[in-house]
PyMOL Python script that loads the backbone (N, CA, C, O; Angstrom):
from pymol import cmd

cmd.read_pdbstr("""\
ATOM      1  N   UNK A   1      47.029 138.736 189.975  1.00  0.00           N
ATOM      2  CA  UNK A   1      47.345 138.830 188.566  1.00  0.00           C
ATOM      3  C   UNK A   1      46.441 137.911 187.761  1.00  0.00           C
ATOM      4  O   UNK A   1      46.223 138.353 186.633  1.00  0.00           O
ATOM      5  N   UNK A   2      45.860 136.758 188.036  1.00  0.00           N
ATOM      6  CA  UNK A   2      45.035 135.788 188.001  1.00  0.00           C
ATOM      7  C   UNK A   2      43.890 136.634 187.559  1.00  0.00           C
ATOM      8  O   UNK A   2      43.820 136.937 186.368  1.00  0.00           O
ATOM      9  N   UNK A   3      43.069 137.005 188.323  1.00  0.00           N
ATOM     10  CA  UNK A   3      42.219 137.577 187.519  1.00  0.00           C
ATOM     11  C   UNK A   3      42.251 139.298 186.934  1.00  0.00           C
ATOM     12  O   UNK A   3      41.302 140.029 186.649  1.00  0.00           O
ATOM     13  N   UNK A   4      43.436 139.514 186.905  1.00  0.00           N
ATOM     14  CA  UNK A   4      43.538 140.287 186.066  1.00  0.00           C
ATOM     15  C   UNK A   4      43.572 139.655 184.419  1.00  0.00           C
ATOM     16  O   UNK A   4      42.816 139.835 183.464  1.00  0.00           O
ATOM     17  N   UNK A   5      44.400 139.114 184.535  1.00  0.00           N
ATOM     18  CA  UNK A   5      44.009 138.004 183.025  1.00  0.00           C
ATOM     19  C   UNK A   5      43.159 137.729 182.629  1.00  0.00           C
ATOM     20  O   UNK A   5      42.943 137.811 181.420  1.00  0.00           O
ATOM     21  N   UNK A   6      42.152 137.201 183.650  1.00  0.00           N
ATOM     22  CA  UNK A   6      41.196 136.721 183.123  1.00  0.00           C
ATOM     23  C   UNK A   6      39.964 137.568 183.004  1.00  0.00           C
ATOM     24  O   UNK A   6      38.960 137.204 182.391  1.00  0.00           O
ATOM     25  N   UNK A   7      40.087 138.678 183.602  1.00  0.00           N
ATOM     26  CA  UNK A   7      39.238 140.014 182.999  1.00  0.00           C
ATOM     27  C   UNK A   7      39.042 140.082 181.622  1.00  0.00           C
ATOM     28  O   UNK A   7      38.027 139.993 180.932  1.00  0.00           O
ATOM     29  N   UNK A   8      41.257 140.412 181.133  1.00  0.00           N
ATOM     30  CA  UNK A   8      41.204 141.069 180.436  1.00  0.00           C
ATOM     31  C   UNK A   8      41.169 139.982 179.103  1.00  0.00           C
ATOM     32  O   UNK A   8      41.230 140.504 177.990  1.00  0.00           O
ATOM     33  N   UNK A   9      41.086 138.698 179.175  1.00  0.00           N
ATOM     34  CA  UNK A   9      40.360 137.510 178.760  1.00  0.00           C
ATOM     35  C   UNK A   9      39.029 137.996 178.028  1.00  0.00           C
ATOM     36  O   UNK A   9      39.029 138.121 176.804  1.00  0.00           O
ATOM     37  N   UNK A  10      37.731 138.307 178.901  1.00  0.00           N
ATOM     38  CA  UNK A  10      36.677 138.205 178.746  1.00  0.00           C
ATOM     39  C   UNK A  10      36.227 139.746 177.939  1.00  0.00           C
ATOM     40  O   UNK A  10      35.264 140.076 177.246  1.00  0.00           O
ATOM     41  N   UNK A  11      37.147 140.277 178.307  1.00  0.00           N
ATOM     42  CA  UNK A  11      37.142 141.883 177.454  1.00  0.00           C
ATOM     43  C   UNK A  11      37.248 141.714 176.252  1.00  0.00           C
ATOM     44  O   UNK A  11      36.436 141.939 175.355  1.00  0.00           O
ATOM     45  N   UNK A  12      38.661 141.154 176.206  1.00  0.00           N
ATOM     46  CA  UNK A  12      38.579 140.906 174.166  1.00  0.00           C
ATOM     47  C   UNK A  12      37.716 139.902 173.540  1.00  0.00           C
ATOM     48  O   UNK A  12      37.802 139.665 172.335  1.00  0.00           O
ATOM     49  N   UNK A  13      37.068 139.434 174.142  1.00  0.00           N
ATOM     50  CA  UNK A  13      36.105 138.605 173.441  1.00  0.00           C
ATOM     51  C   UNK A  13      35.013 139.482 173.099  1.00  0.00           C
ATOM     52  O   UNK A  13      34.399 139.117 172.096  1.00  0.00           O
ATOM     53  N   UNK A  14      34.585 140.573 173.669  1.00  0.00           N
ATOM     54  CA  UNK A  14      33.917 141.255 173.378  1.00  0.00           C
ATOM     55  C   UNK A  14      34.394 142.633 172.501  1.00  0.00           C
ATOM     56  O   UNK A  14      33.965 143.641 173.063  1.00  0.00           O
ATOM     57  N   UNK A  15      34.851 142.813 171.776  1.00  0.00           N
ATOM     58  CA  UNK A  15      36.010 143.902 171.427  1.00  0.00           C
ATOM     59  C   UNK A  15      36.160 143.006 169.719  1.00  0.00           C
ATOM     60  O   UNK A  15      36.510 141.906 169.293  1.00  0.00           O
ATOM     61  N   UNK A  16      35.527 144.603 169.078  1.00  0.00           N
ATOM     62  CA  UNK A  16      35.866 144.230 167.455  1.00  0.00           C
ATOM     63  C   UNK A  16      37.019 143.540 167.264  1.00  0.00           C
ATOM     64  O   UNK A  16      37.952 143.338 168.042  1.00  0.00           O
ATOM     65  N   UNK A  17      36.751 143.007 165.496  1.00  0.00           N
ATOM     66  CA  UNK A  17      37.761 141.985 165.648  1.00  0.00           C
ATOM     67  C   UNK A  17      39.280 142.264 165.651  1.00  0.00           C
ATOM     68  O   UNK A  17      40.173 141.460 165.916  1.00  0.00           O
ATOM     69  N   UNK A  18      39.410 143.738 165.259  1.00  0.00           N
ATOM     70  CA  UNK A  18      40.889 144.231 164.993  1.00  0.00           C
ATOM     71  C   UNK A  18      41.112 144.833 166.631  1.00  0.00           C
ATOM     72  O   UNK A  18      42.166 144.668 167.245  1.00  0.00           O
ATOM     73  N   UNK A  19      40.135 145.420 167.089  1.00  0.00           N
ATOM     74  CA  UNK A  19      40.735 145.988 168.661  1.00  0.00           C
ATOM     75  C   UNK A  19      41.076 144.666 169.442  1.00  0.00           C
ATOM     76  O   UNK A  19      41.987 144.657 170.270  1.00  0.00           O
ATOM     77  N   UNK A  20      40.353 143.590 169.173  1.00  0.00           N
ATOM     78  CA  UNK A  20      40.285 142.772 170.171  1.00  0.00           C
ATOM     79  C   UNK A  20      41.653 141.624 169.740  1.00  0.00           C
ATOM     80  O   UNK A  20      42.071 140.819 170.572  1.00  0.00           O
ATOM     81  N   UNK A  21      42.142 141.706 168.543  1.00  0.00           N
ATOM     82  CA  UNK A  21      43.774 141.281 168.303  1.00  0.00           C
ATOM     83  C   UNK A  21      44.407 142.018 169.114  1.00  0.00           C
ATOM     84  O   UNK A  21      44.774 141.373 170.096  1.00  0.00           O
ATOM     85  N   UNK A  22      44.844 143.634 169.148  1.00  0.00           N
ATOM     86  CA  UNK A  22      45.804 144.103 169.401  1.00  0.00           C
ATOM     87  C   UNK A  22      45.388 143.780 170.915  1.00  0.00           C
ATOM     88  O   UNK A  22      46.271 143.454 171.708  1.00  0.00           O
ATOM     89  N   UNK A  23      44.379 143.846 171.221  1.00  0.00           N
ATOM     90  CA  UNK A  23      43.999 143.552 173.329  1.00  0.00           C
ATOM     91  C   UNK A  23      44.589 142.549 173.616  1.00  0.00           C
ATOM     92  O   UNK A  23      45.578 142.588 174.348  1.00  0.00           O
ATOM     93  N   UNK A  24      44.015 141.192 172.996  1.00  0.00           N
ATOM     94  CA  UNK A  24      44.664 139.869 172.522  1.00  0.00           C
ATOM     95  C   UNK A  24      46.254 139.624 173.085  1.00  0.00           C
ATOM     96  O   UNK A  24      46.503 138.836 173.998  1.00  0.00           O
ATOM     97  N   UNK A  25      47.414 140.538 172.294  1.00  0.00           N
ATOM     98  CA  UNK A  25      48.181 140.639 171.643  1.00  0.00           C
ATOM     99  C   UNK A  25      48.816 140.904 173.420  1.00  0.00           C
ATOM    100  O   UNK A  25      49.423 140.031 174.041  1.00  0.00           O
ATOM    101  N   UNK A  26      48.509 142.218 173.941  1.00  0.00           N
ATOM    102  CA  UNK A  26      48.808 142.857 175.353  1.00  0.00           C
ATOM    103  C   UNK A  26      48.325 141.767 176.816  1.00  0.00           C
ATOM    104  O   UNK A  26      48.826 141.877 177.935  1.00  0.00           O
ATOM    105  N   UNK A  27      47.039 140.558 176.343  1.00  0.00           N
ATOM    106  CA  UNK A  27      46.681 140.272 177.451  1.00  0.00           C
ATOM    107  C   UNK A  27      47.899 138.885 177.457  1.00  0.00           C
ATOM    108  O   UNK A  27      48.498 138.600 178.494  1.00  0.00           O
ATOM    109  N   UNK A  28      48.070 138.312 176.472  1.00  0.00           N
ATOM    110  CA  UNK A  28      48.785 137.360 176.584  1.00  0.00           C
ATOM    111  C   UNK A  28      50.323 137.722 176.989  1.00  0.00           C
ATOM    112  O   UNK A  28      51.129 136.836 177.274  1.00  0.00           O
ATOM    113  N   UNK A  29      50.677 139.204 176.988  1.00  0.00           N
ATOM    114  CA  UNK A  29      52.196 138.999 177.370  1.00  0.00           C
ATOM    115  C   UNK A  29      52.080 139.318 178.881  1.00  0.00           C
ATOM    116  O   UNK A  29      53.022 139.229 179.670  1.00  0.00           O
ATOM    117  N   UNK A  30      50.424 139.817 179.296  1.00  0.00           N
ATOM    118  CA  UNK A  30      50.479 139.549 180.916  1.00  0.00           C
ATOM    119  C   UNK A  30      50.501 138.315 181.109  1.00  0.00           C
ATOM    120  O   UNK A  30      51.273 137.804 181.920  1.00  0.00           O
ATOM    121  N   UNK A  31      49.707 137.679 180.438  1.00  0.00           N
ATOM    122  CA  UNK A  31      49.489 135.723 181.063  1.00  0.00           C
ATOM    123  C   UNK A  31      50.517 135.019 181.459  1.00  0.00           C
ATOM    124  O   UNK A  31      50.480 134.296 182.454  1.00  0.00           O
ATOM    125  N   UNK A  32      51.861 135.216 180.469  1.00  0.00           N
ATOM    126  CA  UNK A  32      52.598 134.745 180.233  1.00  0.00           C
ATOM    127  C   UNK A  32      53.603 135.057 180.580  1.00  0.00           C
ATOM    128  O   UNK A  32      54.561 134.305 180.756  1.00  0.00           O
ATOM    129  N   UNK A  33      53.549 137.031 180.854  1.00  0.00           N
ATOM    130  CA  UNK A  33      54.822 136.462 182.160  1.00  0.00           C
ATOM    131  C   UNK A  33      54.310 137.491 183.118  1.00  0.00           C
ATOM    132  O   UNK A  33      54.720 138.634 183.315  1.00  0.00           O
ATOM    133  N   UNK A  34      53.200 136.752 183.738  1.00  0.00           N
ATOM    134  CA  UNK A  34      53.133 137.019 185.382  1.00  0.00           C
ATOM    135  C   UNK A  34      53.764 137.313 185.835  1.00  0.00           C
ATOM    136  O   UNK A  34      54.080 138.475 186.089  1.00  0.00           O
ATOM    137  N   UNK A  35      54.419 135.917 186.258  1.00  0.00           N
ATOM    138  CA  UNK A  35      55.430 135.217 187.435  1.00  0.00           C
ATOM    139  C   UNK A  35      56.435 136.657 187.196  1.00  0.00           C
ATOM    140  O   UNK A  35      56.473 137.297 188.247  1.00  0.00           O
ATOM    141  N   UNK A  36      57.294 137.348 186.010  1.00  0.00           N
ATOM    142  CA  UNK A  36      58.058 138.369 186.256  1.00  0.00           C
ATOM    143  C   UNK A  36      57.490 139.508 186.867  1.00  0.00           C
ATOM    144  O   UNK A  36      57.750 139.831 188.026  1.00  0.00           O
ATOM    145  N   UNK A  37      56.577 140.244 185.984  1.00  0.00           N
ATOM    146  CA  UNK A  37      55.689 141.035 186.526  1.00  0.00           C
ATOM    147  C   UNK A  37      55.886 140.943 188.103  1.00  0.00           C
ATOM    148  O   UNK A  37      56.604 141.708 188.746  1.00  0.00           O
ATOM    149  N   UNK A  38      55.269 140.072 188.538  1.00  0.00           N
ATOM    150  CA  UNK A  38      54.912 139.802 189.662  1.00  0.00           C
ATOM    151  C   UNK A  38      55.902 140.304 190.948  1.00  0.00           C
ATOM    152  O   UNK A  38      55.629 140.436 192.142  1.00  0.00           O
ATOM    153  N   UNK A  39      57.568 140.600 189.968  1.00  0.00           N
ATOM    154  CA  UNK A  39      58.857 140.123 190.945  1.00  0.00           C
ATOM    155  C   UNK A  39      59.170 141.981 190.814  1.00  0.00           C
ATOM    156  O   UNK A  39      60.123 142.610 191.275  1.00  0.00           O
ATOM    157  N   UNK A  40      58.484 142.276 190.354  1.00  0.00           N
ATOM    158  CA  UNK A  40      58.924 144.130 190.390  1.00  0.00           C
ATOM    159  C   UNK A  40      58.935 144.234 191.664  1.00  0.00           C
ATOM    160  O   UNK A  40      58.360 143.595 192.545  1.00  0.00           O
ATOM    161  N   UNK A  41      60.099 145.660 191.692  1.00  0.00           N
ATOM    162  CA  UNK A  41      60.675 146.371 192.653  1.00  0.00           C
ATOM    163  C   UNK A  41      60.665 147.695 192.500  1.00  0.00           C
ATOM    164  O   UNK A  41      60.288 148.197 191.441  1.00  0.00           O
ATOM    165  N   UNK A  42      61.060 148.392 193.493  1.00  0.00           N
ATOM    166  CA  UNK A  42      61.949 149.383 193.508  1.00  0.00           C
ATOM    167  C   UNK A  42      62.774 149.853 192.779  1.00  0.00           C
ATOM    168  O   UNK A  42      62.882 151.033 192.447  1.00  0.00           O
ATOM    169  N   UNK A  43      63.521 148.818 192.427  1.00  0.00           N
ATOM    170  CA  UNK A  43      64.637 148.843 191.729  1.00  0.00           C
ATOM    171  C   UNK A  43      64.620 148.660 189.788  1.00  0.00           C
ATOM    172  O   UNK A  43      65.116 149.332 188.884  1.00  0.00           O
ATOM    173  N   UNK A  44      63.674 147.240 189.831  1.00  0.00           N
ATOM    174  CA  UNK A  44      62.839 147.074 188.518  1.00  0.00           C
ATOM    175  C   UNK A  44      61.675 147.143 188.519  1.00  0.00           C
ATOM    176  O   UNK A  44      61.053 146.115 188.253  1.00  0.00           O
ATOM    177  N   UNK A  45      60.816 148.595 188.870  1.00  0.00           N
ATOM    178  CA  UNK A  45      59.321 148.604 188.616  1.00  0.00           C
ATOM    179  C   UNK A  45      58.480 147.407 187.651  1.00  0.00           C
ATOM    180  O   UNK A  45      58.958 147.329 186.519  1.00  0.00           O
ATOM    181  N   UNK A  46      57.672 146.759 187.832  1.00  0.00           N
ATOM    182  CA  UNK A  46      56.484 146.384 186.946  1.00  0.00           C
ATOM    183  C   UNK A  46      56.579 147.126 185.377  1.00  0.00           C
ATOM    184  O   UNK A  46      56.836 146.608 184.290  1.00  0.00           O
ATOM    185  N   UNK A  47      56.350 148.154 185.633  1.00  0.00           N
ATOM    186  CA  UNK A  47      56.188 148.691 184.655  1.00  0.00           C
ATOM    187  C   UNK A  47      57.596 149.206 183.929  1.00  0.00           C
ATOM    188  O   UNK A  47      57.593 149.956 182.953  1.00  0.00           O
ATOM    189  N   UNK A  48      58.281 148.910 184.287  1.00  0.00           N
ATOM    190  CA  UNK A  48      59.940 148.648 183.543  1.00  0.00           C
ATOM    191  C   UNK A  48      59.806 147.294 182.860  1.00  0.00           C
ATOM    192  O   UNK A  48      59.676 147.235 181.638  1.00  0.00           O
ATOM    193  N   UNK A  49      59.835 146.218 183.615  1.00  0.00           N
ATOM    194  CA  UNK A  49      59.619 145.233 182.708  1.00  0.00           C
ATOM    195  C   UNK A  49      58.642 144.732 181.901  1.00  0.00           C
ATOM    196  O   UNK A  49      59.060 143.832 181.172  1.00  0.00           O
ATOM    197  N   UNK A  50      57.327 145.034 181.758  1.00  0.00           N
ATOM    198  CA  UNK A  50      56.484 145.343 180.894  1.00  0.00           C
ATOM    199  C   UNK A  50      57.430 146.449 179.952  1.00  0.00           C
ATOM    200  O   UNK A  50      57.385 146.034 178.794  1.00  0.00           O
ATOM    201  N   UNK A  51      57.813 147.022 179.988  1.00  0.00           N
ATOM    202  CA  UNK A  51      58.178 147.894 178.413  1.00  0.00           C
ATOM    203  C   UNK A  51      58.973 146.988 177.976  1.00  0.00           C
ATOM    204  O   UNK A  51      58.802 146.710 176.789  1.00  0.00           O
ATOM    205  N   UNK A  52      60.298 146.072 178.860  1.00  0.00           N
ATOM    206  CA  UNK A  52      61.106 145.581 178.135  1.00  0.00           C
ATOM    207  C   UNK A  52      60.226 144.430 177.592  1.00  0.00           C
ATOM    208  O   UNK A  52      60.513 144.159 176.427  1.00  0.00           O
ATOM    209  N   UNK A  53      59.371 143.785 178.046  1.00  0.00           N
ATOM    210  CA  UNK A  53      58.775 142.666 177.598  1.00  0.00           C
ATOM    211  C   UNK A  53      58.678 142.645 176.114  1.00  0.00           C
ATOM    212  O   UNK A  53      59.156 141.942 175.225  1.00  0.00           O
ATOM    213  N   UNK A  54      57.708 143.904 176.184  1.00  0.00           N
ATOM    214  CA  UNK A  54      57.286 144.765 175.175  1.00  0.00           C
ATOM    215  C   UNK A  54      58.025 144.909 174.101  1.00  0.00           C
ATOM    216  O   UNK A  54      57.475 144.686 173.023  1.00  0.00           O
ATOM    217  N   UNK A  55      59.172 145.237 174.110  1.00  0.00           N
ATOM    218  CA  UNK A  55      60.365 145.795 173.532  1.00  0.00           C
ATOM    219  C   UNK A  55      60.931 144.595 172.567  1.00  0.00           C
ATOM    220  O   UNK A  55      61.309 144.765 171.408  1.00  0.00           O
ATOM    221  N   UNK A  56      60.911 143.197 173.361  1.00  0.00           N
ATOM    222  CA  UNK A  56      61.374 142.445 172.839  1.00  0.00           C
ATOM    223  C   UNK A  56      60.410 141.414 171.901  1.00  0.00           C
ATOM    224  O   UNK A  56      60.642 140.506 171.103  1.00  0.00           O
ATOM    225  N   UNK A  57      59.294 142.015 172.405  1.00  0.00           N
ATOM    226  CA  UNK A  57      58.163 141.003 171.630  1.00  0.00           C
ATOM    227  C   UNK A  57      57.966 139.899 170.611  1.00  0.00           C
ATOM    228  O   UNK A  57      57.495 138.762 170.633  1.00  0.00           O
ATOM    229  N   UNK A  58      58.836 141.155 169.190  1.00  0.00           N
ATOM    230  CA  UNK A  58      59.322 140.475 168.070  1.00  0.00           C
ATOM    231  C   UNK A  58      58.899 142.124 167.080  1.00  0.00           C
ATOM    232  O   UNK A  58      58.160 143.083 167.300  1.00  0.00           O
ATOM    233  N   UNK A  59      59.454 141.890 166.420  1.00  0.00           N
ATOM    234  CA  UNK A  59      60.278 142.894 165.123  1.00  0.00           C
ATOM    235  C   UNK A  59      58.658 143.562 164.910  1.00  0.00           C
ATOM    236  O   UNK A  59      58.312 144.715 165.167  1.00  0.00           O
ATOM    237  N   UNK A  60      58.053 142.762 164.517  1.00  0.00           N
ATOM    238  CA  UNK A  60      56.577 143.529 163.897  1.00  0.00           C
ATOM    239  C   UNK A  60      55.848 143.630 164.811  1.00  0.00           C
ATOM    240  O   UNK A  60      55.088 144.569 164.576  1.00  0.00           O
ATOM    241  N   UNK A  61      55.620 143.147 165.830  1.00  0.00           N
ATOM    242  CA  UNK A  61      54.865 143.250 166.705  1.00  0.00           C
ATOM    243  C   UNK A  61      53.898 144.178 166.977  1.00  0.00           C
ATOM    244  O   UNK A  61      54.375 144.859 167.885  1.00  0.00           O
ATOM    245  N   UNK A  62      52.538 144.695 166.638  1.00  0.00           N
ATOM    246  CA  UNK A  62      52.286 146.149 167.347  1.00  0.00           C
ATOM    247  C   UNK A  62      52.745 146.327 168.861  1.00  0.00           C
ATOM    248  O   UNK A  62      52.934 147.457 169.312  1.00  0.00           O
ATOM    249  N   UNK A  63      52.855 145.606 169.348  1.00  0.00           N
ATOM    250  CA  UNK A  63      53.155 145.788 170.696  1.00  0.00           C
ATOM    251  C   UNK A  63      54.981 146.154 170.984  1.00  0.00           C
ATOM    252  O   UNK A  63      55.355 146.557 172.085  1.00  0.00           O
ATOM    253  N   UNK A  64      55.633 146.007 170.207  1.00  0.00           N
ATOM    254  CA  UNK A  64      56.987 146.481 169.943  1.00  0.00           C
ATOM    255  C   UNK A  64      56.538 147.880 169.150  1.00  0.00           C
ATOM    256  O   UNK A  64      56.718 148.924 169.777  1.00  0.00           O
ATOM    257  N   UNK A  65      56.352 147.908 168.714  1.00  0.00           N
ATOM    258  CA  UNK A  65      55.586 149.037 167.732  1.00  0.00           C
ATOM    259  C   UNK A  65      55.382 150.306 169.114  1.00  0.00           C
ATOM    260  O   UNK A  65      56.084 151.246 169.485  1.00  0.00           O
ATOM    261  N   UNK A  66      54.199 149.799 169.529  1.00  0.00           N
ATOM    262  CA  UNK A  66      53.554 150.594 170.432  1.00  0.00           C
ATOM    263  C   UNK A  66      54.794 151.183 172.057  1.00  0.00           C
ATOM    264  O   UNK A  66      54.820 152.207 172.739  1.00  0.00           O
ATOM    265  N   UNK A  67      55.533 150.030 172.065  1.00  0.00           N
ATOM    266  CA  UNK A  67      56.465 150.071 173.048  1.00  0.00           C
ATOM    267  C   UNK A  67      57.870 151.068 172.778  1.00  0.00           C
ATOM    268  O   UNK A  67      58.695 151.463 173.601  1.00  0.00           O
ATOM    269  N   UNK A  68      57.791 151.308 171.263  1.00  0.00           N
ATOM    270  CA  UNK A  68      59.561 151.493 170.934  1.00  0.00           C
ATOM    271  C   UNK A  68      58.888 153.032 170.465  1.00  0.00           C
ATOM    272  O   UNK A  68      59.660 153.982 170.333  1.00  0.00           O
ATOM    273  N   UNK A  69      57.423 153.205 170.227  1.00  0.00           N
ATOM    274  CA  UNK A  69      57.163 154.584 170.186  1.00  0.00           C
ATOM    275  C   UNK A  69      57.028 155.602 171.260  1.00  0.00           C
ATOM    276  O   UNK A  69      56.901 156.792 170.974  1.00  0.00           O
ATOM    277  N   UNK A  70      57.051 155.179 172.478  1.00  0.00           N
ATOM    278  CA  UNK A  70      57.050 155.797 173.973  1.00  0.00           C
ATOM    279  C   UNK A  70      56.176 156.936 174.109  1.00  0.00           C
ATOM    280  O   UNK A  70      56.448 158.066 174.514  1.00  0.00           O
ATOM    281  N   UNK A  71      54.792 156.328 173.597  1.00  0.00           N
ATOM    282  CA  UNK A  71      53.978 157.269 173.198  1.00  0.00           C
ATOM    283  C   UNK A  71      52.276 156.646 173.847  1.00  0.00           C
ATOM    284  O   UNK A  71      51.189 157.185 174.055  1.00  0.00           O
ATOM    285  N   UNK A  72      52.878 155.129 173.999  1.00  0.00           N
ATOM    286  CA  UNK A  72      51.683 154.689 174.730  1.00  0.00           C
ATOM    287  C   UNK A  72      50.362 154.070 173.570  1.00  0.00           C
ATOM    288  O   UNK A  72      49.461 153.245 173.720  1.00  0.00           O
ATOM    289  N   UNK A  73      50.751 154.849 172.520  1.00  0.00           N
ATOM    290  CA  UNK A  73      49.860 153.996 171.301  1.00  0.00           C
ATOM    291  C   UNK A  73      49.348 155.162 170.849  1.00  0.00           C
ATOM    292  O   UNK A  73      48.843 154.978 169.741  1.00  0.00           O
ATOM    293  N   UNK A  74      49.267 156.127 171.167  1.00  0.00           N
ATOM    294  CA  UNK A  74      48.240 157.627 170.877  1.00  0.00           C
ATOM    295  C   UNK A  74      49.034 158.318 170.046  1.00  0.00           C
ATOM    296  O   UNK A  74      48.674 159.415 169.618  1.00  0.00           O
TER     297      UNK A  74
END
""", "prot")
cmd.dss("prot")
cmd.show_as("cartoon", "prot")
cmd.util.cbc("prot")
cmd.orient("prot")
């Protein structure tokens, strides 16, 4: 997960200044919660808790935005 971060670190630095907020925006709620991520199952896929992460972000969030539209951003 380590350097998945830190990929996606070096990506938005390169990434206009508005794409590279909203990238920004997605790489830090990997950084930050790994350690959950990390604990997916069977039971709570990865990618279950990434939406809830998502979900809870905060009110304006694009990333609540993007999460509560179940549309993936498109």
């Amino acid at each position: 997960m380590r350097a998945l971060t830190t990929d996606a670190a070096a990506v938005a630095m390169r990434l206009p200044a508005d794409a590279g907020r909203s990238f920004r925006l997605w790489e830090a709620i990997l950084r930050e919660h790994a350690h959950l991520l990390l604990r997916g199952d069977a039971e709570w896929p990865a990618n279950q808790i990434l939406l809830q992460l998502a979900v809870e972000h905060a009110d304006d969030s694009p990333v609540t935005k993007v999460a509560e539209a179940g549309d993936g951003g498109v």
